[in-house]
C-alpha positions as CSV (number, residue, x, y, z in Angstrom):
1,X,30.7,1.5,29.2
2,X,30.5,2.2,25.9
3,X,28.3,-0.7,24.1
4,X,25.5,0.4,27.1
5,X,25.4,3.6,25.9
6,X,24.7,2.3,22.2
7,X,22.1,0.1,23.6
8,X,20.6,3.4,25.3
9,X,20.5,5.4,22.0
10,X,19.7,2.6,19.8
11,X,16.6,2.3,22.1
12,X,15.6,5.8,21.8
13,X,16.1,5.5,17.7
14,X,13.4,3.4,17.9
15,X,11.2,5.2,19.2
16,X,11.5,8.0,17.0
17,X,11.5,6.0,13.8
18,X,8.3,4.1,15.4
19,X,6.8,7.4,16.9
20,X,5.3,7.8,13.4
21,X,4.3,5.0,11.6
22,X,0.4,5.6,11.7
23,X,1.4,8.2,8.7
24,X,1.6,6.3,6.1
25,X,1.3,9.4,3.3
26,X,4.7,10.3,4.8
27,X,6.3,7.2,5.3
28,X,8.0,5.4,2.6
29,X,8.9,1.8,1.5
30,X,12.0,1.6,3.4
31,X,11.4,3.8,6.4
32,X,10.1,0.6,8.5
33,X,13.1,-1.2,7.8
34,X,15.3,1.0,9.0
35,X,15.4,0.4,13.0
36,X,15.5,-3.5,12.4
37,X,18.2,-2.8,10.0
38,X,20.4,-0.7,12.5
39,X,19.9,-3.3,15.2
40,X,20.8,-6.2,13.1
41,X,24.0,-4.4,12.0
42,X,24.3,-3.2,15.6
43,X,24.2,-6.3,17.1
44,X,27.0,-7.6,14.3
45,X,29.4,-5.0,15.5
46,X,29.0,-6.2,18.6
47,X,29.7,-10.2,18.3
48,X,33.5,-9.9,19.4
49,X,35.1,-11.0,22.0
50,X,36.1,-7.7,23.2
51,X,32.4,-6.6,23.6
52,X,32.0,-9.4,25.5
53,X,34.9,-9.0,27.7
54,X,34.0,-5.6,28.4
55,X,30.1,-7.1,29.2
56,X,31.1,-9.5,31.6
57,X,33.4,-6.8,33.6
58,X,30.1,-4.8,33.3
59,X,28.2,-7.3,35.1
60,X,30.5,-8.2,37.4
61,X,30.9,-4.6,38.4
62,X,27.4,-3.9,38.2
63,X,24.9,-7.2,38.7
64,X,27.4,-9.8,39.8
65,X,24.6,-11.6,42.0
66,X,21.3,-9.9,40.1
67,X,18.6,-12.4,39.2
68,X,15.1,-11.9,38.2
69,X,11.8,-13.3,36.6
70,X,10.5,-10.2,35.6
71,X,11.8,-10.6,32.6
72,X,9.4,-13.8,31.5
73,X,6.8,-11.7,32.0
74,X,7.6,-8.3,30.8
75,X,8.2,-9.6,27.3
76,X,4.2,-10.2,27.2
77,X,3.7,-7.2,28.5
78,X,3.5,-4.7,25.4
79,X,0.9,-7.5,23.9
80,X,-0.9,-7.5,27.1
81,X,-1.4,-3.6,26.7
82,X,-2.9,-3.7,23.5
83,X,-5.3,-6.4,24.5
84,X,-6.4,-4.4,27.4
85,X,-6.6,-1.5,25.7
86,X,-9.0,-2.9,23.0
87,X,-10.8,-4.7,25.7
88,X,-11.1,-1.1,27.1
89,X,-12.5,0.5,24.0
90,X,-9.7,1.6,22.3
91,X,-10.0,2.5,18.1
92,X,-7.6,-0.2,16.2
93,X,-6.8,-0.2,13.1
94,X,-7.9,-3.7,12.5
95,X,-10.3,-5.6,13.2
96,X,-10.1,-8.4,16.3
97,X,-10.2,-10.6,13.6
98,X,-7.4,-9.7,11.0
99,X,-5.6,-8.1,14.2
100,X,-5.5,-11.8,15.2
101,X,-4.5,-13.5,12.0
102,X,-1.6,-10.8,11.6
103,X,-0.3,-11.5,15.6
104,X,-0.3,-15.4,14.5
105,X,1.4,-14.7,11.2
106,X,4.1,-12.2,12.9
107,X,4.2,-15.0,15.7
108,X,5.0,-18.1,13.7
109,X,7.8,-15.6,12.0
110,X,9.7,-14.5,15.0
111,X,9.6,-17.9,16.8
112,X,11.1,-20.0,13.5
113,X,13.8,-17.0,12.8
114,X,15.1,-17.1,16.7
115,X,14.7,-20.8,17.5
116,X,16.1,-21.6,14.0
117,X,19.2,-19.2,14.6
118,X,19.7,-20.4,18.1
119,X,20.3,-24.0,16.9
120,X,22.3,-23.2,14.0
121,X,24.6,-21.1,15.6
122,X,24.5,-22.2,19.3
123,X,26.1,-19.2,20.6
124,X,27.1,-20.1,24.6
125,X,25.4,-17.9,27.2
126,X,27.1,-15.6,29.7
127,X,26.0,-17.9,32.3
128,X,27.5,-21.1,30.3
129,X,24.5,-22.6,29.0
130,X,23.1,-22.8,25.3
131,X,21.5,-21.4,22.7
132,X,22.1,-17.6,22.9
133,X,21.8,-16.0,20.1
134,X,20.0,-14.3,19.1
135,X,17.5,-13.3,22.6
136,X,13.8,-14.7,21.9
137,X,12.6,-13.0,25.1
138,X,13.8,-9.7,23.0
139,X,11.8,-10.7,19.8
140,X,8.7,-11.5,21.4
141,X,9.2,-8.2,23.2
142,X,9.6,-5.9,20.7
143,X,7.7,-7.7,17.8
144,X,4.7,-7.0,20.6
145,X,5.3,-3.0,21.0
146,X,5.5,-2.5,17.1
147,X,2.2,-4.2,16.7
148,X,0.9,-2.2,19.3
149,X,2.9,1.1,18.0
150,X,1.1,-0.3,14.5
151,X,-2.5,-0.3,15.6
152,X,-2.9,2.0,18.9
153,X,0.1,4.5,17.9
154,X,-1.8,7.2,15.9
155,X,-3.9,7.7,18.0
156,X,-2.6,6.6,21.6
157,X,1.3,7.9,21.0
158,X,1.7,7.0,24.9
159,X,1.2,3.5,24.6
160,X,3.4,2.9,21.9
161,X,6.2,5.0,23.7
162,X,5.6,2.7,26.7
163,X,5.5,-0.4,24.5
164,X,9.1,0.1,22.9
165,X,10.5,0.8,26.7
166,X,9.2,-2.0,28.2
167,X,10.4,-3.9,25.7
168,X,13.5,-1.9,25.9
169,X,13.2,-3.1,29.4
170,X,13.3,-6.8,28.5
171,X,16.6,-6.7,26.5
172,X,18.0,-4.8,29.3
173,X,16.8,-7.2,32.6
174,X,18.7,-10.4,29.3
175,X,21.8,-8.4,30.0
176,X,21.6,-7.9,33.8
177,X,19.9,-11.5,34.5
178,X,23.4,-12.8,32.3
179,X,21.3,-14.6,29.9
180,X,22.4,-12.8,26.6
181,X,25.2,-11.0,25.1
182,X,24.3,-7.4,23.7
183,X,24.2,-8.8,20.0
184,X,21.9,-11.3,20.9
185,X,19.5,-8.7,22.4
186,X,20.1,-6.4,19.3
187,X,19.4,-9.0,16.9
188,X,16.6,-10.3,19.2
189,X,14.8,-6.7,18.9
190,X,15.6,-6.5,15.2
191,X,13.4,-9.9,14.3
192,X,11.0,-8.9,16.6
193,X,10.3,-5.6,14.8
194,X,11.3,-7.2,11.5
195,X,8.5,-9.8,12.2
196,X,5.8,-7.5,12.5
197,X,6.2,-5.9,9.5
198,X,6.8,-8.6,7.6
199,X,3.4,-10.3,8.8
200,X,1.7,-7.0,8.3
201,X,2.9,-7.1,4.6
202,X,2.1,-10.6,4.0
203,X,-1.4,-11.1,5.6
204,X,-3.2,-9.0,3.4
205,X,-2.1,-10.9,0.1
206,X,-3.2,-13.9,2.2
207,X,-6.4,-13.2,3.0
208,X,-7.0,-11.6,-0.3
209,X,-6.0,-15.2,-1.3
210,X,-8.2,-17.4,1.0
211,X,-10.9,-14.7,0.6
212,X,-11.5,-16.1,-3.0
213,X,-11.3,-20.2,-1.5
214,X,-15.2,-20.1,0.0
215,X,-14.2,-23.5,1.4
216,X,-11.6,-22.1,3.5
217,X,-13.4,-20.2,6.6
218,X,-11.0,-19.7,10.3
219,X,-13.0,-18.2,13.4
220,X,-10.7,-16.3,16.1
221,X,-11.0,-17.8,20.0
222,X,-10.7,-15.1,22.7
223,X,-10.4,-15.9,26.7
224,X,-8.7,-13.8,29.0
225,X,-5.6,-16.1,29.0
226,X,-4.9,-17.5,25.4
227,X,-5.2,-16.5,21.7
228,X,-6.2,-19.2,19.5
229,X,-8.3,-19.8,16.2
230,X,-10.0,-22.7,14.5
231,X,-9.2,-23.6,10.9
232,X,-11.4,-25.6,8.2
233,X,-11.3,-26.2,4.5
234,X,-14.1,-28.2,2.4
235,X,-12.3,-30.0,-0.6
């Protein structure tokens, strides 16, 4: 089919556009844009009704009683590497502490972008129920591996090659599962990646801004099963 087979490549684009973002002195401005770009437009081309038409004789022909989990908990799962890895010993490029200001930042970006959109358009599922577009699973996904890709990448390659394909992974068990439409899963990896390098832009100018506040102060919480941090400003 062909919209699969743009999913495939479009999948593998990102990991070569990803593959080198720990060099910065080659990179330019726009280069991190790019594979959030190509999904977003990818994921226009394919909100039709013919590339839906052609999905659902996919999955009938293909997963017509497929159903699955593993998806709830594969979208974690780039995240979960990174936190093992550092837990492990692993050389970051951030500190646990900025590293968890920039994952709250990228977090509280991805969420408002795909709930927001999922009310305001309330696309209908395959499966008949709501909210659609675009694929949160996908976002948290993806917005996962390219903060991993970000911080391990340069100099573990491997785990951010296997944090794009899990993620990969994620938007494809949507599909399968009948959950999402390929655009939503396109545009759902696009604000995932998108995300992340928005929040990696932005915290920097914010803590450069706090930094100068002495009355603002925020401690990171760590346990093995949640991410948290504790706010406080003196007036």
């Amino acid at each position: 089919m062909p919209s699969y087979k743009y999913w495939a490549l479009v999948c593998l684009l990102i990991l070569g556009i990803n593959e080198s973002y720990g060099q910065e002195k080659k990179s330019t401005k726009l280069k991190p844009w790019i594979a959030p770009l190509s999904l977003g437009i990818g994921g226009l081309v394919f909100y039709n009704q013919s590339a839906r038409d052609k999905q659902l004789t996919w999955h009938q022909e293909n997963y017509p009683n497929f159903q699955t989990s593993a998806d709830d908990f594969l979208q974690y799962s780039p995240t979960l590497i990174q936190i093992g890895a550092r837990l492990l010993g692993a050389n970051a490029v951030h500190k646990t502490k900025d590293q968890l200001g920039l994952f709250l930042l990228g977090t509280g970006i991805y969420a408002i972008s795909t709930q927001g959109l999922k009310r305001i358009v309330n696309e209908t599922r395959p499966n008949g129920t709501e909210h659609s577009f675009p694929s949160g699973h996908t976002a948290t996904a993806f917005f996962g591996a390219t903060v991993l890709a970000k911080e391990l990448g340069k100099d573990y390659p491997w785990l951010a090659v296997t944090g794009y394909t899990l993620a990969a992974g994620t938007g494809y068990l949507r599909l399968a599962n009948h959950e999402h439409w390929l655009s939503d899963v396109l545009v759902g990896a696009g604000i995932g990646i998108a995300s992340a390098e928005l929040a990696y832009c932005i915290y920097p100018k914010l803590k450069q801004h706090f930094s100068q506040k002495q009355a603002f102060q925020w401690e990171p919480r760590i346990a093995p099963n949640y991410y948290a941090a504790s706010f406080s400003y003196h007036f």
